[in-house]
N, CA, C and O of each residue as an XYZ file, in Angstrom:
696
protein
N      15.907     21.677     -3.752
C      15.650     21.308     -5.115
C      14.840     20.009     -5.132
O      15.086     19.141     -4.295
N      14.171     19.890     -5.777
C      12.930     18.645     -6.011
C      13.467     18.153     -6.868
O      14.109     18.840     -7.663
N      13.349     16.344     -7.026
C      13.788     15.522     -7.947
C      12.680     14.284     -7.767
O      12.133     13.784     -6.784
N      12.620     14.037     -9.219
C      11.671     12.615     -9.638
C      12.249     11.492     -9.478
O      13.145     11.407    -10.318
N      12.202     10.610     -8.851
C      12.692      9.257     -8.909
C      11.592      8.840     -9.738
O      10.555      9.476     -9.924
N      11.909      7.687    -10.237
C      10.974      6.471    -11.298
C      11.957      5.540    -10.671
O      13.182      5.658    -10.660
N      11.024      4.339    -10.007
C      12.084      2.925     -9.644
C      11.101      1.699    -10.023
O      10.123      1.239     -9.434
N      11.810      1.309    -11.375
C      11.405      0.066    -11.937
C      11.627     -1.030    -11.103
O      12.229     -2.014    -11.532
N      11.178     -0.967     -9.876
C      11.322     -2.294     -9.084
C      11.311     -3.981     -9.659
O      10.896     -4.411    -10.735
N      11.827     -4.596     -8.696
C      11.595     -6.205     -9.391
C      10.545     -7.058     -8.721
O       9.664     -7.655     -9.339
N      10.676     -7.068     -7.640
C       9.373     -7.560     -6.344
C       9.233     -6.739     -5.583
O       9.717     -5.607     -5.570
N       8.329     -7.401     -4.639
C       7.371     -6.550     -3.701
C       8.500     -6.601     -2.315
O       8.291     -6.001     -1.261
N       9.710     -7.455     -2.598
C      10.189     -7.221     -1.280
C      11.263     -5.802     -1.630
O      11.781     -5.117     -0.748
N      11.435     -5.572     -3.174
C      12.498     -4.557     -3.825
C      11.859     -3.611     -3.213
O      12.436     -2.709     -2.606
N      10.277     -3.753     -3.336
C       9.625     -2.542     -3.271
C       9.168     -1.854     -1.734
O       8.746     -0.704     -1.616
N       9.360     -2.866     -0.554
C       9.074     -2.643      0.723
C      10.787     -2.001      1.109
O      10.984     -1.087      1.909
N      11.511     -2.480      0.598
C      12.811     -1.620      1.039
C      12.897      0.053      0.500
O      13.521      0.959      1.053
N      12.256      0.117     -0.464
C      12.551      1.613     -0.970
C      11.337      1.993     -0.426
O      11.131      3.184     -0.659
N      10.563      1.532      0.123
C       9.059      2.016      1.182
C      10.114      2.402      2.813
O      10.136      3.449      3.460
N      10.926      1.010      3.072
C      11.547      2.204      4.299
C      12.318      2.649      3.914
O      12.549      3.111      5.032
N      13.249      3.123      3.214
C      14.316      4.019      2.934
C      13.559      5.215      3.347
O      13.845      6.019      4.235
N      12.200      5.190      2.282
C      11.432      6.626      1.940
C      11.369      7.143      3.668
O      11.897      8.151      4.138
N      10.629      6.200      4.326
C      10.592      6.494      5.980
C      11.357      6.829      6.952
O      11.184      7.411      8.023
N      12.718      6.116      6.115
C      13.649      6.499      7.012
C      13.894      8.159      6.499
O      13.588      8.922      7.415
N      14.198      8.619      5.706
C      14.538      9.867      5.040
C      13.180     10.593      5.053
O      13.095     11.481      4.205
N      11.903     10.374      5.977
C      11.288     11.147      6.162
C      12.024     12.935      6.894
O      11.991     14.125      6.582
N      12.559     12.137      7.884
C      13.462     12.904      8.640
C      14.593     14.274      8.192
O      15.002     15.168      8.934
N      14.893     14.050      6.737
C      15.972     14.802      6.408
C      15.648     15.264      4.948
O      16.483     15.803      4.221
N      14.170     14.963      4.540
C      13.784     15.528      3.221
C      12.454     15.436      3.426
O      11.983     14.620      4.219
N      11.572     16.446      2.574
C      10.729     16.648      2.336
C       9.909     15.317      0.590
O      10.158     15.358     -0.615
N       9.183     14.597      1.231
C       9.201     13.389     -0.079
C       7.823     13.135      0.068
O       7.274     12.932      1.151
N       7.074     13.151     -1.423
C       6.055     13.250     -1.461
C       5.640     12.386     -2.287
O       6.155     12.606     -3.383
N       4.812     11.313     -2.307
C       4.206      9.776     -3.140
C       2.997     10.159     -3.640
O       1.955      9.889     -3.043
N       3.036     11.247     -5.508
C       2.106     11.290     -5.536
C       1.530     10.350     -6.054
O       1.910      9.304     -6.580
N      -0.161     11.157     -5.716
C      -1.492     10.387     -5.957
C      -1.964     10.638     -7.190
O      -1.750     11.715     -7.746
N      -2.783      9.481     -7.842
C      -2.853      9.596     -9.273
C      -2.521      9.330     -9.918
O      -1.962      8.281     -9.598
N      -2.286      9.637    -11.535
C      -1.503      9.512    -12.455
C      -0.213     10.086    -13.012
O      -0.262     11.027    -13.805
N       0.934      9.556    -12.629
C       1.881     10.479    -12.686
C       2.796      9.229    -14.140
O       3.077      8.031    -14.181
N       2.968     10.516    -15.170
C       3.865      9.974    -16.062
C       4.774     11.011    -16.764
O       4.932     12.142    -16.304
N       5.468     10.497    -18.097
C       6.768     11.301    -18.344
C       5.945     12.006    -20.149
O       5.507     11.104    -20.863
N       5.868     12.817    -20.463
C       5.887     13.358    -21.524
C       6.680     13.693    -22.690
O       6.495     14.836    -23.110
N       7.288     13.175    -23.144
C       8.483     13.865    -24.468
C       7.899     14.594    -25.460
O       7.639     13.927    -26.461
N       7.575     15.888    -25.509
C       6.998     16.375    -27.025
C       7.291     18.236    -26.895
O       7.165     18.905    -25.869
N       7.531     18.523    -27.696
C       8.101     20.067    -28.253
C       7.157     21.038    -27.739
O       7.593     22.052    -27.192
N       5.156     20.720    -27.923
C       4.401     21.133    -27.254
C       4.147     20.569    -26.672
O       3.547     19.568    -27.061
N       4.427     20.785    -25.173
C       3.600     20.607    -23.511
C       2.163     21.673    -23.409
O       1.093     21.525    -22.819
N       2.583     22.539    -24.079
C       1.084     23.765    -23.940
C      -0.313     22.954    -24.192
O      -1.268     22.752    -23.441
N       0.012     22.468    -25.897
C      -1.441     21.995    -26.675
C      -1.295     20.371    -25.845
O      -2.451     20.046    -25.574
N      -0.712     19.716    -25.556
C      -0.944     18.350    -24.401
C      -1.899     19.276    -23.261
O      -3.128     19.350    -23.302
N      -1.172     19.827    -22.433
C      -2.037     20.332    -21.218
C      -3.112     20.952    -21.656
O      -3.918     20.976    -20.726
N      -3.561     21.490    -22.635
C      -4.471     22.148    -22.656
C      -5.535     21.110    -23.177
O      -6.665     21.311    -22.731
N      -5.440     20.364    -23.774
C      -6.174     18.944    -24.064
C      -6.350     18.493    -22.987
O      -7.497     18.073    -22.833
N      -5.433     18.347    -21.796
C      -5.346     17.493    -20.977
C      -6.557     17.971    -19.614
O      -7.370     17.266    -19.017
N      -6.286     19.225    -19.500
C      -6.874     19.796    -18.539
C      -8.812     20.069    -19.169
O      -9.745     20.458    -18.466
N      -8.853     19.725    -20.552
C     -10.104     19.991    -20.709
C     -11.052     18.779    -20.135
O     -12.238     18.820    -19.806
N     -10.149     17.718    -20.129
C     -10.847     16.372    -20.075
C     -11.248     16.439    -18.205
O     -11.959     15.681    -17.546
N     -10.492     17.610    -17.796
C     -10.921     17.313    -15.994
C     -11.619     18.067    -15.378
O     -11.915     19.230    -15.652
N     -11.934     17.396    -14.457
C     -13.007     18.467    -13.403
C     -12.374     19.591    -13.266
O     -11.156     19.647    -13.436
N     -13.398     21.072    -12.807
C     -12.332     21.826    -12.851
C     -11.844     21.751    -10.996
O     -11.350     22.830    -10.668
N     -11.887     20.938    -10.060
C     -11.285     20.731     -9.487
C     -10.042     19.766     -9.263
O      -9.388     19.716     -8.221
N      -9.861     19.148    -10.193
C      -8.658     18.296    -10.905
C      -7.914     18.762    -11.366
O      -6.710     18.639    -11.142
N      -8.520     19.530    -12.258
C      -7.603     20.200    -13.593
C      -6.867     21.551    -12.415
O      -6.156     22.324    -13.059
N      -6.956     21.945    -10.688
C      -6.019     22.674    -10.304
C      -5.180     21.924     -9.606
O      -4.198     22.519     -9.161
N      -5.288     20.670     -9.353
C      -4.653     19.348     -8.758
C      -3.375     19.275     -9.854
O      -2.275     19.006     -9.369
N      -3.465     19.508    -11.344
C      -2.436     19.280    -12.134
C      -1.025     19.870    -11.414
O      -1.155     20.756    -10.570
N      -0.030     19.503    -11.666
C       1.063     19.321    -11.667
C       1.764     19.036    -12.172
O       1.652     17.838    -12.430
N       3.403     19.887    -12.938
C       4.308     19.986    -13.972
C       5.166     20.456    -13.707
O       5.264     21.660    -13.470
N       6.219     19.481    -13.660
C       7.605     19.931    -13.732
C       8.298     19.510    -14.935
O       8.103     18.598    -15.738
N       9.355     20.639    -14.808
C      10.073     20.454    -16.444
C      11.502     19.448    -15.626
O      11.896     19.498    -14.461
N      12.008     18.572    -16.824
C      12.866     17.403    -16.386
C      14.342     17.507    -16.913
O      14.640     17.898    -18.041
N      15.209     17.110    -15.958
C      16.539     17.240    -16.811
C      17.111     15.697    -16.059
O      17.566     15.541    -14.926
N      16.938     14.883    -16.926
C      17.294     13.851    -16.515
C      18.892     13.499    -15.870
O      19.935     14.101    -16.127
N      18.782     12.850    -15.367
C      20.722     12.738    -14.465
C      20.889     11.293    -14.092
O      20.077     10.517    -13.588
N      22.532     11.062    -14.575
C      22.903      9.583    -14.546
C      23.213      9.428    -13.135
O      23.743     10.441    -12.679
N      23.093      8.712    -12.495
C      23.624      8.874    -11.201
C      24.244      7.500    -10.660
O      24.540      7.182     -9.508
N      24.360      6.678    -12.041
C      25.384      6.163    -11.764
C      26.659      6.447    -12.370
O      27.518      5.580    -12.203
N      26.990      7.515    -13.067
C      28.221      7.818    -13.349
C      28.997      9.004    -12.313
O      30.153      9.419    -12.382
N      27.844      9.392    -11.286
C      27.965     10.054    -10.111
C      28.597      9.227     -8.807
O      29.501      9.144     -7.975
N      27.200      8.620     -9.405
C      27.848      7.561     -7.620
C      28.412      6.430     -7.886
O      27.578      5.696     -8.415
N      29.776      5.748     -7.742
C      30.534      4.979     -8.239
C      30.262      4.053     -6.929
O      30.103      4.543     -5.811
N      30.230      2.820     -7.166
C      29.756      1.717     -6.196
C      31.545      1.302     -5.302
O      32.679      1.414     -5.768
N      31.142      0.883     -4.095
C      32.193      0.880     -3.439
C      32.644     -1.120     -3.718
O      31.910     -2.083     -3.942
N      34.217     -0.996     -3.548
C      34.709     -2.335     -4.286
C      35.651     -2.849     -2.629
O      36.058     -2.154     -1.697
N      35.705     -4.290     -2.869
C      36.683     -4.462     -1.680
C      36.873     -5.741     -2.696
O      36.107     -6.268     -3.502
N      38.404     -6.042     -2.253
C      39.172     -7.114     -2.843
C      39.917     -8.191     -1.647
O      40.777     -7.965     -0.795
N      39.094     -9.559     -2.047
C      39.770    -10.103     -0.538
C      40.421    -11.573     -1.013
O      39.783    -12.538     -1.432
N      41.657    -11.487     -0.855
C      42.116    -12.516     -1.752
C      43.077    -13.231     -0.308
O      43.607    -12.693      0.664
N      42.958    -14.810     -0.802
C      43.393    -15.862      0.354
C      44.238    -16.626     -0.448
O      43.957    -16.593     -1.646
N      45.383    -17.438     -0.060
C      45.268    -18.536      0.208
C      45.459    -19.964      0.726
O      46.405    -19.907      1.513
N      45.031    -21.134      0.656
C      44.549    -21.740      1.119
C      45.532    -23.477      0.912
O      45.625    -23.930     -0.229
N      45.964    -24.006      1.721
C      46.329    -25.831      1.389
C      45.867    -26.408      0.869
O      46.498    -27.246      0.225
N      44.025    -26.333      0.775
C      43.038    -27.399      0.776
C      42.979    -27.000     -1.039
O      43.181    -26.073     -1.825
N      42.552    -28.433     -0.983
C      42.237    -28.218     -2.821
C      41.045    -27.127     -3.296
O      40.337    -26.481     -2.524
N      41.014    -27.096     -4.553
C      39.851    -26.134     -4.871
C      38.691    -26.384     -4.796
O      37.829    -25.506     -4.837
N      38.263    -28.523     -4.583
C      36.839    -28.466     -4.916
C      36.450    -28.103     -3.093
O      35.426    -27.539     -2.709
N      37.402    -28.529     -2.345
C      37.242    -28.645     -0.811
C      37.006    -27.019     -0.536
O      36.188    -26.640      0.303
N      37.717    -26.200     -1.240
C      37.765    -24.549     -0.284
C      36.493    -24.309     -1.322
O      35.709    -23.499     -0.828
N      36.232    -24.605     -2.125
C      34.631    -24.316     -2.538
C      33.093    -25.035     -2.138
O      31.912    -24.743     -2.326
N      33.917    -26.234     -1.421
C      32.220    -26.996     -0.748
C      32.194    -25.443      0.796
O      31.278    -24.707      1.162
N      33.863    -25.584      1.327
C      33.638    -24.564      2.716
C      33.356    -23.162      2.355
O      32.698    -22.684      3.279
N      33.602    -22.087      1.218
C      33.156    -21.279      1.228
C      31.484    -21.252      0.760
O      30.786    -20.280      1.049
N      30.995    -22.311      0.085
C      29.660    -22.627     -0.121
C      28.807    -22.724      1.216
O      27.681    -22.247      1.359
N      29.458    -23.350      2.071
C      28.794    -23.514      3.710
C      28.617    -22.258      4.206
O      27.575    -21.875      4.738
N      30.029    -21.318      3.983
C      29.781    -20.201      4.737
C      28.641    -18.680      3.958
O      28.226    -17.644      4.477
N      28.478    -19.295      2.466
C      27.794    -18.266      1.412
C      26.505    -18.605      2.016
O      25.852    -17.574      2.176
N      25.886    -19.655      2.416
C      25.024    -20.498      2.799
C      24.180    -19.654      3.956
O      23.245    -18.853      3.963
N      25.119    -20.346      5.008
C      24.854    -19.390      6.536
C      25.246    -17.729      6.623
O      25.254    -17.247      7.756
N      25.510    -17.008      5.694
C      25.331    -15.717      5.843
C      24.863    -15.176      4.443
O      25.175    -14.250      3.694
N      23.713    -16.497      4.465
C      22.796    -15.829      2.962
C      23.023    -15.653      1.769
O      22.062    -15.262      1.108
N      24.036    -15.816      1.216
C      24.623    -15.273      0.426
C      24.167    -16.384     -1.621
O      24.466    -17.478     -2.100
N      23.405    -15.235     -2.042
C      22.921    -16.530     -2.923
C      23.676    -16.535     -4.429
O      23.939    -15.480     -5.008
N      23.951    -17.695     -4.916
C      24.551    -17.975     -6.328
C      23.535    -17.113     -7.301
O      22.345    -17.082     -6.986
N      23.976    -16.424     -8.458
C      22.847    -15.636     -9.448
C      23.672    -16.289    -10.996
O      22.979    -16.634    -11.954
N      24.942    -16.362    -11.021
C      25.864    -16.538    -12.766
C      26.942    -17.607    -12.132
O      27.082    -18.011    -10.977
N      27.688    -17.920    -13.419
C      28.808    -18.320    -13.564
C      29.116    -18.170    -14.973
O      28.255    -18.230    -15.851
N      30.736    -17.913    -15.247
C      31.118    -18.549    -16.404
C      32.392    -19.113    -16.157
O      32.758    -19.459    -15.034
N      33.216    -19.234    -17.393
C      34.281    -20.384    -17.431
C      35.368    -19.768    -16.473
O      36.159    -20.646    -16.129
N      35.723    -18.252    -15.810
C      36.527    -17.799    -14.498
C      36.084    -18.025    -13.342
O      36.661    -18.616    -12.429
N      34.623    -17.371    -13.351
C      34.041    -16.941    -11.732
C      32.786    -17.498    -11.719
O      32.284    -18.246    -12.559
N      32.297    -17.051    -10.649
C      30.596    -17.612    -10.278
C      30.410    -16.123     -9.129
O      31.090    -15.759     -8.169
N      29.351    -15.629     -9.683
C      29.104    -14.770     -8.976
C      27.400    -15.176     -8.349
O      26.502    -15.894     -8.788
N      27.564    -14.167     -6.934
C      27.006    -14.532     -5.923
C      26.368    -12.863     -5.677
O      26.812    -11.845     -6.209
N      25.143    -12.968     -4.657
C      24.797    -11.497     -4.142
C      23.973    -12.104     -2.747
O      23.415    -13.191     -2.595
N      24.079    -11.332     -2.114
C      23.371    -10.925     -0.362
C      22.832     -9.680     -0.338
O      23.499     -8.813     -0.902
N      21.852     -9.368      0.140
C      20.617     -8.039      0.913
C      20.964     -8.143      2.191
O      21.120     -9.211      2.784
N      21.095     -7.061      2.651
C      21.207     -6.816      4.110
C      21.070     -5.293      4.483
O      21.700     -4.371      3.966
N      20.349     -5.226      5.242
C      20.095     -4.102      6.249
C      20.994     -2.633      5.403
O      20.407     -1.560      5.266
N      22.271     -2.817      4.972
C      22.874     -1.799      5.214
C      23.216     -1.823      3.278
O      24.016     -1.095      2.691
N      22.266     -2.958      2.624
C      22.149     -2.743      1.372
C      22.409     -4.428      0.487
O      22.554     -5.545      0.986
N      22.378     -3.902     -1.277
C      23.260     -5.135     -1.498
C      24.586     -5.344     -1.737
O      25.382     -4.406     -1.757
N      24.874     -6.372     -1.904
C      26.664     -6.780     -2.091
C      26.612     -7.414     -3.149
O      25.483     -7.903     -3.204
N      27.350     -7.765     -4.269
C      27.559     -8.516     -5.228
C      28.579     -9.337     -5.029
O      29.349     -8.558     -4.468
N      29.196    -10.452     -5.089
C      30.553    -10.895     -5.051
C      30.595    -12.072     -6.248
O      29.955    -13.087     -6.521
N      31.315    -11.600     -6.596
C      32.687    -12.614     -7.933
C      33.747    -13.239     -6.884
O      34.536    -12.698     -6.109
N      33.448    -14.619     -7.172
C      34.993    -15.608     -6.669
C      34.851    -16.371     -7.568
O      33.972    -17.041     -8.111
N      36.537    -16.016     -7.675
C      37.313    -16.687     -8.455
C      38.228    -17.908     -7.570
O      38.869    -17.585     -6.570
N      38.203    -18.983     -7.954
C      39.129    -20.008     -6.869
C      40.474    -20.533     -8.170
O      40.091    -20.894     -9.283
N      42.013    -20.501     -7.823
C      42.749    -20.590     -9.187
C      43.224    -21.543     -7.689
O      43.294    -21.291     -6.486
N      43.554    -23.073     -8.809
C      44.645    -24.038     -7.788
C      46.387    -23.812     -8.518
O      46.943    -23.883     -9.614
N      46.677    -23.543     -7.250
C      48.188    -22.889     -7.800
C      49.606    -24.506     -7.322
O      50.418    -24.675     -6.413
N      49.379    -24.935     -7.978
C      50.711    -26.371     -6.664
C      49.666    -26.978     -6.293
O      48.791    -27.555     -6.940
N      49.878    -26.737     -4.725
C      49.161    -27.866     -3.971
C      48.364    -26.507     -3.173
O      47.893    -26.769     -2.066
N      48.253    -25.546     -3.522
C      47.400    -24.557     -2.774
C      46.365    -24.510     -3.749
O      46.459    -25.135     -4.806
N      45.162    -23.646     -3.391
C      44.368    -22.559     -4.036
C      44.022    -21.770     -3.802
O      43.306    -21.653     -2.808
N      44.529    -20.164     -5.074
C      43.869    -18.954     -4.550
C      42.413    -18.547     -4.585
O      41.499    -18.872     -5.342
N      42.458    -17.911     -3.762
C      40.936    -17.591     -3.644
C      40.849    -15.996     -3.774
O      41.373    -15.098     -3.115
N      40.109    -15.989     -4.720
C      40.045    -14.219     -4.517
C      38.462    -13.690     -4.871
O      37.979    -14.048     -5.945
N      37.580    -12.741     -3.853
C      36.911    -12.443     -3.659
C      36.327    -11.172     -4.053
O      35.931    -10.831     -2.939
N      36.048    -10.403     -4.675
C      35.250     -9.141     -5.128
C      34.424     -8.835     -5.066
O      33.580     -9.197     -5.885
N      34.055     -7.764     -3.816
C      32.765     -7.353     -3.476
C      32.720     -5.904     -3.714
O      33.526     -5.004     -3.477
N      31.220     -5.935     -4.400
C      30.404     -4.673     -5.065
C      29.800     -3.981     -4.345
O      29.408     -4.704     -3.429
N      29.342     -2.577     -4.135
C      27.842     -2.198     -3.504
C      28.069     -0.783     -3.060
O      29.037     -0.029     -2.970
N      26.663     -0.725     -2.797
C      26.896      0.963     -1.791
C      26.502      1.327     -0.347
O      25.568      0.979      0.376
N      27.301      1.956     -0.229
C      26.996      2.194      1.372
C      28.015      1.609      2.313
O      29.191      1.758      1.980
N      27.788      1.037      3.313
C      28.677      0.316      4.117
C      28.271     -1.241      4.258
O      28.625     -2.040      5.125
N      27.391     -1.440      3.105
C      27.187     -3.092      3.088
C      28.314     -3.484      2.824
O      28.495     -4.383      3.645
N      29.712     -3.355      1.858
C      30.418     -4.019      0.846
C      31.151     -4.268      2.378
O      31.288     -5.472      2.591
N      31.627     -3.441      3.438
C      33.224     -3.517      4.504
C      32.049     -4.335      5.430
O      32.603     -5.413      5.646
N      30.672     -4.382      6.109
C      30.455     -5.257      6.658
C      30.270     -6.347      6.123
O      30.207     -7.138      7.064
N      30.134     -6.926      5.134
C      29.776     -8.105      4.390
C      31.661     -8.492      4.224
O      31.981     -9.548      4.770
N      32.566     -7.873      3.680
C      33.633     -8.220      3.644
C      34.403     -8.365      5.396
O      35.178     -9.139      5.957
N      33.796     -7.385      5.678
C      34.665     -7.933      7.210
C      33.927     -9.370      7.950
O      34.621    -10.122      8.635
N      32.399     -9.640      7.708
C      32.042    -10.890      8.373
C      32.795    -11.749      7.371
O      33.442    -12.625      7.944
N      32.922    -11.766      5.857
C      33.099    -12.950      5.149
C      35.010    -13.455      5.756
O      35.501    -14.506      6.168
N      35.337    -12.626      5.606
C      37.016    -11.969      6.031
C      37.149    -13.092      7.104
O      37.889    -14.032      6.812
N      36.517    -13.105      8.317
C      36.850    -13.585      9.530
C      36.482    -14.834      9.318
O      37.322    -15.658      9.679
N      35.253    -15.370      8.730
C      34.666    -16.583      8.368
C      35.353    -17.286      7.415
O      35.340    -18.490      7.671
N      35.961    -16.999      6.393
C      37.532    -17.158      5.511
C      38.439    -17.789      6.237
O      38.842    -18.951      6.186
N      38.726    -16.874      6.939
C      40.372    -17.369      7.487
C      40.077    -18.513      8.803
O      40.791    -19.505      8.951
N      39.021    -18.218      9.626
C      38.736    -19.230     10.259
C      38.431    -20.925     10.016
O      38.414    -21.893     10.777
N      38.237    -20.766      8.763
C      37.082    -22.221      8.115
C      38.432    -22.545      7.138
O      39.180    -23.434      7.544
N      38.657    -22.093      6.298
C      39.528    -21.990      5.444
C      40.805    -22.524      5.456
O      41.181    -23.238      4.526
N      41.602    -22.231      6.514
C      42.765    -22.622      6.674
C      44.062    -21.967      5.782
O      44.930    -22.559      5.141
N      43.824    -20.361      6.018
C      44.380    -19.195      5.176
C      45.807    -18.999      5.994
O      46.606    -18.131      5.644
């Protein structure tokens, strides 16, 4: 079965990753980047469009045309993003376990994007995709919890949680 992607990319580096995906999945699908003008039509007559359309072309163009009929599909209510929950905690006060988890967001890339008055959320790219993470730091006594929520698909979310995991409890003092 043939399907249209449309990917509203953001940069050119968004756009060199879905350039190798495409390469990598040369291998296991048939995927084709067409050439030309390719766009979406909404109208009751497709006949009187194409037939307008095809007058305006060579008639070696006009057998170059190409039409498929579309049934659009959510695919994110298909593919549900994978979640990991990694909650610590810690002796050290909250501003201290947030300068050390900042060191470690730091050295494994990991960049600040929001905050509001709970969390501050963070995201990383890597090889095996992206990750999103929400931490929340709550000072409980003389501890603070730390709790971590990571987003994504694929097997980025358990490697990104298993490096952050070990780098946590090591630095941390969990």
């Amino acid at each position: 079965m043939k399907y249209l992607f449309i990917v509203d990319y953001e940069d050119d580096a968004e756009r060199k990753r879905i350039d190798y995906l495409l390469e990598k999945w040369q291998e296991r699908a048939r995927i084709l980047k067409p050439r030309g003008l390719t766009f979406i039509i909404d109208t009751e007559d497709v006949s009187e469009f194409a037939e307008e359309l095809l007058s305006k072309l060579s008639p070696d163009s006009s057998k170059k045309v190409k039409v498929f009929s579309l049934h659009e599909r959510d695919l994110q209510a298909n593919i549900q993003p994978n979640e990991l929950v990694l909650e610590y905690h810690s002796k050290e006060s909250a501003e201290v376990v947030k300068k050390l988890l900042e060191y470690i967001f730091s050295k494994n890339n990991i960049r600040y994007y929001s905050s509001d008055i709970r969390s501050a959320k963070y995201f990383t790219l890597t090889r095996k995709g992206r990750v999103d993470i929400e931490l929340t730091l709550k000072p409980k006594g003389s501890e603070t919890k730390i709790k971590l929520v990571l987003s994504g698909y694929g097997d980025a979310v358990d490697y990104i949680g298993k490096k952050l995991g070990e780098e946590i409890e090591s630095l941390v003092g969990v």
